[in-house]
Biopython code that builds the backbone (N, CA, C, O; Angstrom):
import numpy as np
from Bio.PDB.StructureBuilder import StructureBuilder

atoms = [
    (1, "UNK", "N", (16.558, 16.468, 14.904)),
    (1, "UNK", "CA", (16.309, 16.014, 13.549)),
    (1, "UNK", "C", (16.033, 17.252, 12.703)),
    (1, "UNK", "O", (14.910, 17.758, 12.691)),
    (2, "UNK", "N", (16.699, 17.575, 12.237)),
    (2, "UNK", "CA", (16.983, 18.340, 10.700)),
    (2, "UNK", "C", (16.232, 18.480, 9.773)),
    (2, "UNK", "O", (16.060, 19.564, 9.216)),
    (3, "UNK", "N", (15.579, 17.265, 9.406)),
    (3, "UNK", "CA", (14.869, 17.159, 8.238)),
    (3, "UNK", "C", (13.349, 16.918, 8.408)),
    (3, "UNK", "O", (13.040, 17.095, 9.586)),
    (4, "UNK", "N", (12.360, 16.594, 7.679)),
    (4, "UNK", "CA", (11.195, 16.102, 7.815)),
    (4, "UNK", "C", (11.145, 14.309, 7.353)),
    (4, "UNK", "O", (11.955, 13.573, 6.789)),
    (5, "UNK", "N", (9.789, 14.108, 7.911)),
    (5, "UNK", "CA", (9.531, 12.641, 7.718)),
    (5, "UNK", "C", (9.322, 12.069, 5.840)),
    (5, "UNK", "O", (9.485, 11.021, 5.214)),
    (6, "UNK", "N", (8.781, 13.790, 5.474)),
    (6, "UNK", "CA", (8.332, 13.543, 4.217)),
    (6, "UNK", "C", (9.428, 13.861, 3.380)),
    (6, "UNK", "O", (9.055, 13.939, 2.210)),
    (7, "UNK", "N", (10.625, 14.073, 3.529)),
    (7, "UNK", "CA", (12.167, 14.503, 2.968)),
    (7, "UNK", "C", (12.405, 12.698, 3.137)),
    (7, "UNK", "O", (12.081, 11.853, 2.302)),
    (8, "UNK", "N", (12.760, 12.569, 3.858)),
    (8, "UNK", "CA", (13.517, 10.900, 4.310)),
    (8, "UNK", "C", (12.437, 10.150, 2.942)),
    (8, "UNK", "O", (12.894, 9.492, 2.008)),
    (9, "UNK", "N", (11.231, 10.410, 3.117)),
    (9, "UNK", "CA", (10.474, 9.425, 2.260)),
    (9, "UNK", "C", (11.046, 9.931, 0.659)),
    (9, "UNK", "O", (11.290, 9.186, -0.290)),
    (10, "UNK", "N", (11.113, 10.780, 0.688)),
    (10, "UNK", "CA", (11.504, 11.384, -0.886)),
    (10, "UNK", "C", (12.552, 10.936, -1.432)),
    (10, "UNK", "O", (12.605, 10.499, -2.581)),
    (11, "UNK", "N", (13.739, 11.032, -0.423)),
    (11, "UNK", "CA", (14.983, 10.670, -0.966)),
    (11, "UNK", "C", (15.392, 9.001, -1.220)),
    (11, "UNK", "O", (16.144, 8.427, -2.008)),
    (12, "UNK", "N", (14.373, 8.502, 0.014)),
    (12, "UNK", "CA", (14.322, 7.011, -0.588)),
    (12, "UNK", "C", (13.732, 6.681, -1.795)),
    (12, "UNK", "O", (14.144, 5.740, -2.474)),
    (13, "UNK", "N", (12.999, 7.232, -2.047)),
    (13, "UNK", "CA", (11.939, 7.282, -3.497)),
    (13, "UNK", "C", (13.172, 7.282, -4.501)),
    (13, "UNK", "O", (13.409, 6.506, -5.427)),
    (14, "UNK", "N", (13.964, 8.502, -3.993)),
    (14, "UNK", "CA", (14.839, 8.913, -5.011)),
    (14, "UNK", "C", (15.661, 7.809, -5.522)),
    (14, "UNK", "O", (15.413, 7.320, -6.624)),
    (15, "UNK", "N", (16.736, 7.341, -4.702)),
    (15, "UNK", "CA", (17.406, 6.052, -4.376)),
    (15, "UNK", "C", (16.602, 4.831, -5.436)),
    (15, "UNK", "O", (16.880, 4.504, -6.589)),
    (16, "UNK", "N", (15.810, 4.477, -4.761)),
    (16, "UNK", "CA", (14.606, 3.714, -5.361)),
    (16, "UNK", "C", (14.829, 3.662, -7.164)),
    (16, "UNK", "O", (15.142, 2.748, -7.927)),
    (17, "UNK", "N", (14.532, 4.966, -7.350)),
    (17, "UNK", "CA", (14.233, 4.892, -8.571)),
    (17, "UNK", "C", (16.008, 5.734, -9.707)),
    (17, "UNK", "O", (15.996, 6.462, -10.700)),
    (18, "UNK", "N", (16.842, 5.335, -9.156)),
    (18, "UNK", "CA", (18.426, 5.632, -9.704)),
    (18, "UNK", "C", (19.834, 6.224, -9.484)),
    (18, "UNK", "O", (20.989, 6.009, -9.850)),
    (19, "UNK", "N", (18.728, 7.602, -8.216)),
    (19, "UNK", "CA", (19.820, 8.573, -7.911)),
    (19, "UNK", "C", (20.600, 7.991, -6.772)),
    (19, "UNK", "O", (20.057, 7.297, -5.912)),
    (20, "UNK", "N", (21.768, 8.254, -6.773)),
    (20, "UNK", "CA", (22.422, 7.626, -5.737)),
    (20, "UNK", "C", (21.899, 8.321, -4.241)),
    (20, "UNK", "O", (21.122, 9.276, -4.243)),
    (21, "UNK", "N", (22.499, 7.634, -2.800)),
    (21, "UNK", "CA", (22.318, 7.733, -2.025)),
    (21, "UNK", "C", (23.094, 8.954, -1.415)),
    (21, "UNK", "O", (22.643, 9.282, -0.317)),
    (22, "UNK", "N", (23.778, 9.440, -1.703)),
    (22, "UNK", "CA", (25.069, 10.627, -1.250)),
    (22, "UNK", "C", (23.872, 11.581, -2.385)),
    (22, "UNK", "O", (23.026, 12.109, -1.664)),
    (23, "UNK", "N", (23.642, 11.875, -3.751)),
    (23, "UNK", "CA", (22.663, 12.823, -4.679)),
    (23, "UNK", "C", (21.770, 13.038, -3.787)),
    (23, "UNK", "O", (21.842, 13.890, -2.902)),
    (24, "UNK", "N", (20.672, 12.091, -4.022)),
    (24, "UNK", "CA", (19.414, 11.795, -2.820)),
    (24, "UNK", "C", (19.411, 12.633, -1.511)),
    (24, "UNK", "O", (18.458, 13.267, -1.058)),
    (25, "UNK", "N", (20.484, 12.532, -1.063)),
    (25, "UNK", "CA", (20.321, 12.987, 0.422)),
    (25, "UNK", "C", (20.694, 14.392, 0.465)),
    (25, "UNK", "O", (20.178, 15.167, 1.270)),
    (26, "UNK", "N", (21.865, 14.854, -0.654)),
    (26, "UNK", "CA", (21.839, 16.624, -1.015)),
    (26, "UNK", "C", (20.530, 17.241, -0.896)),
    (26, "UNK", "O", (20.009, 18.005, -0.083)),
    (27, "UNK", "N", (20.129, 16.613, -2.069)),
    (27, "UNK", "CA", (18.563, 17.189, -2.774)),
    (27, "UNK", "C", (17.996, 17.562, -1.981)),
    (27, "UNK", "O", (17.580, 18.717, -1.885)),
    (28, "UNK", "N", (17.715, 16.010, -0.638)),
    (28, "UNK", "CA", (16.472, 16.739, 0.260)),
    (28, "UNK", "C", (17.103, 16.888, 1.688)),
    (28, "UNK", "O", (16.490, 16.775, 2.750)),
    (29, "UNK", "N", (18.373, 17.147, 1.534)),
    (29, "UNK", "CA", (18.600, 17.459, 3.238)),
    (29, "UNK", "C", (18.600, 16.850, 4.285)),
    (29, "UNK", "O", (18.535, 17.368, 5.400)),
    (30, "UNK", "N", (18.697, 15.281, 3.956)),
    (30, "UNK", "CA", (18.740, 14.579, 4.589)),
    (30, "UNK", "C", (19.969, 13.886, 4.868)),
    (30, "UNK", "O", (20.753, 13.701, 3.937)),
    (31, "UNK", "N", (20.313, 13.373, 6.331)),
    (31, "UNK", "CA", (21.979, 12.791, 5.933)),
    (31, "UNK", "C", (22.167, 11.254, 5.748)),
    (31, "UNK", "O", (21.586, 10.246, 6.150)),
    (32, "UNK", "N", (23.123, 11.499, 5.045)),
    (32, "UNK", "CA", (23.529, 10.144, 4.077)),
    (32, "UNK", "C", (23.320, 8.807, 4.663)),
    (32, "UNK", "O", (23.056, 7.765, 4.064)),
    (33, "UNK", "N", (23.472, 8.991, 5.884)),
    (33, "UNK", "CA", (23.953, 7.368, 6.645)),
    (33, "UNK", "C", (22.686, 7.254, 6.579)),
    (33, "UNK", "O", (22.325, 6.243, 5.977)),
    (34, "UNK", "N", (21.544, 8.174, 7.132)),
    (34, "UNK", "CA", (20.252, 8.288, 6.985)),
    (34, "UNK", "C", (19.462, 7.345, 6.107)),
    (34, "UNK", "O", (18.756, 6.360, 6.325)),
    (35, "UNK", "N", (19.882, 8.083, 4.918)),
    (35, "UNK", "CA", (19.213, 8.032, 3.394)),
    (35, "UNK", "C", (19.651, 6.187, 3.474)),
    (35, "UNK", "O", (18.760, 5.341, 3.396)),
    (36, "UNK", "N", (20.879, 5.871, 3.608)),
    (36, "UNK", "CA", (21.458, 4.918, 3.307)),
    (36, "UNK", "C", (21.170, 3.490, 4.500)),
    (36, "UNK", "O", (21.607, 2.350, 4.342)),
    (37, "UNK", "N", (20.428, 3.922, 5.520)),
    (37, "UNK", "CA", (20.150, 3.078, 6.265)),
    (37, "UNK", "C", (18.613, 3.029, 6.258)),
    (37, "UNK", "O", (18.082, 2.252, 7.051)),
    (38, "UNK", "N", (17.996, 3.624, 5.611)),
    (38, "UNK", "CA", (16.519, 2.719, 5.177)),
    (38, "UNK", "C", (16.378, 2.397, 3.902)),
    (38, "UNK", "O", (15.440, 1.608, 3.792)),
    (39, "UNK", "N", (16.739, 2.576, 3.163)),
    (39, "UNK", "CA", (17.250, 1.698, 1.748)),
    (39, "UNK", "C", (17.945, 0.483, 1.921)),
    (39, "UNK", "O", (17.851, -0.250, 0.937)),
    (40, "UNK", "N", (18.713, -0.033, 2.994)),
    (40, "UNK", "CA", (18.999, -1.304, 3.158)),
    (40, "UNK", "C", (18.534, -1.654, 4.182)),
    (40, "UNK", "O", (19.165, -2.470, 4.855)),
    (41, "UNK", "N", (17.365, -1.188, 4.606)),
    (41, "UNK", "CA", (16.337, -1.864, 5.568)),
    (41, "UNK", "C", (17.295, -1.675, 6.925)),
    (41, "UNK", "O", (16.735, -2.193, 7.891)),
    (42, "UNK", "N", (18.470, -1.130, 7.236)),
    (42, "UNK", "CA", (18.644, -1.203, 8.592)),
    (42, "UNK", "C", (17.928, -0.714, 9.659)),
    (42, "UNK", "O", (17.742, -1.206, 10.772)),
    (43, "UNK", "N", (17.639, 0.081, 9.285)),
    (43, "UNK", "CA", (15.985, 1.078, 9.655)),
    (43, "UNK", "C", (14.746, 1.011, 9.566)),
    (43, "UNK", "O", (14.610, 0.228, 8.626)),
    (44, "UNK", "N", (13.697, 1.307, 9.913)),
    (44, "UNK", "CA", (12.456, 1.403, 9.380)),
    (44, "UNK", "C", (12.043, 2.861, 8.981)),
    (44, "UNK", "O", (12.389, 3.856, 9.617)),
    (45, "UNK", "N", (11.526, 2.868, 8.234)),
    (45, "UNK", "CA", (11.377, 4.457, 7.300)),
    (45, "UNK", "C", (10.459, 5.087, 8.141)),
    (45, "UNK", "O", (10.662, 6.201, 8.625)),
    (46, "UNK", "N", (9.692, 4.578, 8.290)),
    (46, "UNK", "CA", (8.227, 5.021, 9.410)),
    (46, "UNK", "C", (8.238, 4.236, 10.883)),
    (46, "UNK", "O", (7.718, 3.122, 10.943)),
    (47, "UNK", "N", (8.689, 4.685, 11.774)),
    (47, "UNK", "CA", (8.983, 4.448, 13.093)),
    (47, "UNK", "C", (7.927, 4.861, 14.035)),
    (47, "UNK", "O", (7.477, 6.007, 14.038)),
    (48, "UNK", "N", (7.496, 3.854, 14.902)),
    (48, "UNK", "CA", (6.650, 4.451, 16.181)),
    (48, "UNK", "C", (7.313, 4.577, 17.039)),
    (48, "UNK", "O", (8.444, 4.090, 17.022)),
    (49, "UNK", "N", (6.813, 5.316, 18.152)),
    (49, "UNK", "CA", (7.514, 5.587, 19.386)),
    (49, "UNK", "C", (6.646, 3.992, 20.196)),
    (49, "UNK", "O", (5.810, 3.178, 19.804)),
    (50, "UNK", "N", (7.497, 4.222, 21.563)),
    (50, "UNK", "CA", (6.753, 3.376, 22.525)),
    (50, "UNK", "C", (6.910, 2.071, 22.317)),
    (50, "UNK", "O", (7.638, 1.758, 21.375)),
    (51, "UNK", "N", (6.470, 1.317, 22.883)),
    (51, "UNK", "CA", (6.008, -0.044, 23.127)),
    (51, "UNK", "C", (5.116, -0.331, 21.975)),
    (51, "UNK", "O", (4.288, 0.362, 21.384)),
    (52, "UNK", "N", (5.823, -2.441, 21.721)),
    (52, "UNK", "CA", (4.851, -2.538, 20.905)),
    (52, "UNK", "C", (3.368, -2.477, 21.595)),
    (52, "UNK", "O", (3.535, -2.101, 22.756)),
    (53, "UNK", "N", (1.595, -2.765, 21.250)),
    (53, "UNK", "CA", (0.885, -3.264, 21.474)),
    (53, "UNK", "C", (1.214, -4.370, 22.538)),
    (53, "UNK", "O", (2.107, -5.184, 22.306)),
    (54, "UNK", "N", (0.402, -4.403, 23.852)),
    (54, "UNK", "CA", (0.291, -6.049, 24.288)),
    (54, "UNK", "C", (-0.353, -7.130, 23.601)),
    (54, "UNK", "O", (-0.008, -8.296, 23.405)),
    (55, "UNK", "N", (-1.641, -6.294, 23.194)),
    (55, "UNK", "CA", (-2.188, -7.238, 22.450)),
    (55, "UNK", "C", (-2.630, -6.996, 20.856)),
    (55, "UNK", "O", (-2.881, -5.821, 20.589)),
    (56, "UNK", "N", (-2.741, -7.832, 19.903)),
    (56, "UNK", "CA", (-3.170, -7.819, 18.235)),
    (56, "UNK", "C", (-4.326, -7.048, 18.398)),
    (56, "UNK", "O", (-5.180, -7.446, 19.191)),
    (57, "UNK", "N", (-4.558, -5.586, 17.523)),
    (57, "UNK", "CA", (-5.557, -5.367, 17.074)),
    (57, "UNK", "C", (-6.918, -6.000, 17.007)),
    (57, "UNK", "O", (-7.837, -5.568, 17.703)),
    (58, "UNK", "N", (-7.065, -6.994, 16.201)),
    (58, "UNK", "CA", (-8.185, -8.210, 16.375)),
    (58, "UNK", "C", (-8.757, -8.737, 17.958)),
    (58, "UNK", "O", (-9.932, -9.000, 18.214)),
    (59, "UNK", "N", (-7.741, -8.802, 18.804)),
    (59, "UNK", "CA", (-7.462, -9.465, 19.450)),
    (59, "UNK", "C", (-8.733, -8.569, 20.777)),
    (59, "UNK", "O", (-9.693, -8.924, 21.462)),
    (60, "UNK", "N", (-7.789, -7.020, 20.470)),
    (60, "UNK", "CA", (-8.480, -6.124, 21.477)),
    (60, "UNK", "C", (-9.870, -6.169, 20.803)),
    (60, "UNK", "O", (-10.820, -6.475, 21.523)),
    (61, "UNK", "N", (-10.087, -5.899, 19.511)),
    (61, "UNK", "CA", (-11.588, -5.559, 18.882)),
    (61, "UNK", "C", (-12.453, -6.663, 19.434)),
    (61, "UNK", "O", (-13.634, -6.316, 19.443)),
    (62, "UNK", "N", (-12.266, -7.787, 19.863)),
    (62, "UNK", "CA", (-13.285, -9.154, 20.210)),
    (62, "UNK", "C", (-13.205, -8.649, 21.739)),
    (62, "UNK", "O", (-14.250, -8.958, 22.312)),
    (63, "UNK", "N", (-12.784, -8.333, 22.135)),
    (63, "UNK", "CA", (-12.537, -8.072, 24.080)),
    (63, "UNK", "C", (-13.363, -6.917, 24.167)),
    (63, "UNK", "O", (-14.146, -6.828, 25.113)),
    (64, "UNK", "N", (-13.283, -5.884, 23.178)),
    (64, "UNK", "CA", (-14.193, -4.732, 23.440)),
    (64, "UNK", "C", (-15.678, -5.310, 23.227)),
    (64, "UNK", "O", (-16.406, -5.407, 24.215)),
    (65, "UNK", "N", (-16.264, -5.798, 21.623)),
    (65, "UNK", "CA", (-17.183, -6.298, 21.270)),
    (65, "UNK", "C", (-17.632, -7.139, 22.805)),
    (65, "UNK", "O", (-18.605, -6.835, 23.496)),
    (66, "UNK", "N", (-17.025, -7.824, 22.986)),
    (66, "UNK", "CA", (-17.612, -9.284, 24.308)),
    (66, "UNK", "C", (-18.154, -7.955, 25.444)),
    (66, "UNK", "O", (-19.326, -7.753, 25.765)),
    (67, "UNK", "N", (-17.061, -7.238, 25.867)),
    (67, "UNK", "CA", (-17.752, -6.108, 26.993)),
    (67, "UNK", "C", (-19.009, -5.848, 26.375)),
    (67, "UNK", "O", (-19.992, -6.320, 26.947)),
    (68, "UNK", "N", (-19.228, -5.038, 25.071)),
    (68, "UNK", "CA", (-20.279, -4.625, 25.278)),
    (68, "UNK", "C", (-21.414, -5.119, 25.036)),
    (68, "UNK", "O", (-22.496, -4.574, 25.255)),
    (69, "UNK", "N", (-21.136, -6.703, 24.340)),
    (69, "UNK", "CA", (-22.184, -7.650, 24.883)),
    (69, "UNK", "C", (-23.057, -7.738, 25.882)),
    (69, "UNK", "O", (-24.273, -7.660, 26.059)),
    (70, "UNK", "N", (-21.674, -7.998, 26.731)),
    (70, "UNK", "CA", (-22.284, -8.365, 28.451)),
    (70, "UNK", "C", (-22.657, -6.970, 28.988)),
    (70, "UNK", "O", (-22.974, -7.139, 30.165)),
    (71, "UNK", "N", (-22.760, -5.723, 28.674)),
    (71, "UNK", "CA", (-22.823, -4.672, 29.502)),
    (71, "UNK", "C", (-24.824, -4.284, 28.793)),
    (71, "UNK", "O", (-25.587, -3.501, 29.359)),
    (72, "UNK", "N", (-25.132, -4.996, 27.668)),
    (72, "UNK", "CA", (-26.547, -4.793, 27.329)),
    (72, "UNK", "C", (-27.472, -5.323, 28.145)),
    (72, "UNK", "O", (-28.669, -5.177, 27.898)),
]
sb = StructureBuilder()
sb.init_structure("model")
sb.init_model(0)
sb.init_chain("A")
sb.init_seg("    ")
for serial, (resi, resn, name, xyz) in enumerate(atoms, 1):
    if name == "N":
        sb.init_residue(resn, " ", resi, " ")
    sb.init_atom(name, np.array(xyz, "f"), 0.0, 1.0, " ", f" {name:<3s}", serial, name[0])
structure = sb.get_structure()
């Protein structure tokens, strides 16, 4: 990868707000199919690695809380 995370965010900005997607992606060095596949959502702009979660946030926070219930 070529570019940065904060380039990809820019040029969508760019897009966003008039410049085309082929302009956009000059500017910041990013490539087109790129630029052009998180602007129509084929992508996600901000990507995690890995596996989702097994379990909801919430879900783990009540399982921790209950341990340290029972561990007082």
């Amino acid at each position: 990868m070529g570019y940065s995370q904060e380039s990809l965010e820019k040029a969508v900005k760019a897009v966003e707000n008039g410049l085309s997607v082929r302009q956009a992606a000059s500017q910041f060095n990013v490539p087109k199919s790129t630029v052009g596949d998180c602007v129509s959502g084929k992508i996600a702009l901000k990507t995690t690695h890995g596996r989702p979660p097994a379990l909801p946030v919430h879900v783990e926070t009540r399982i921790v809380n209950s341990i340290k219930m029972v561990a007082k």
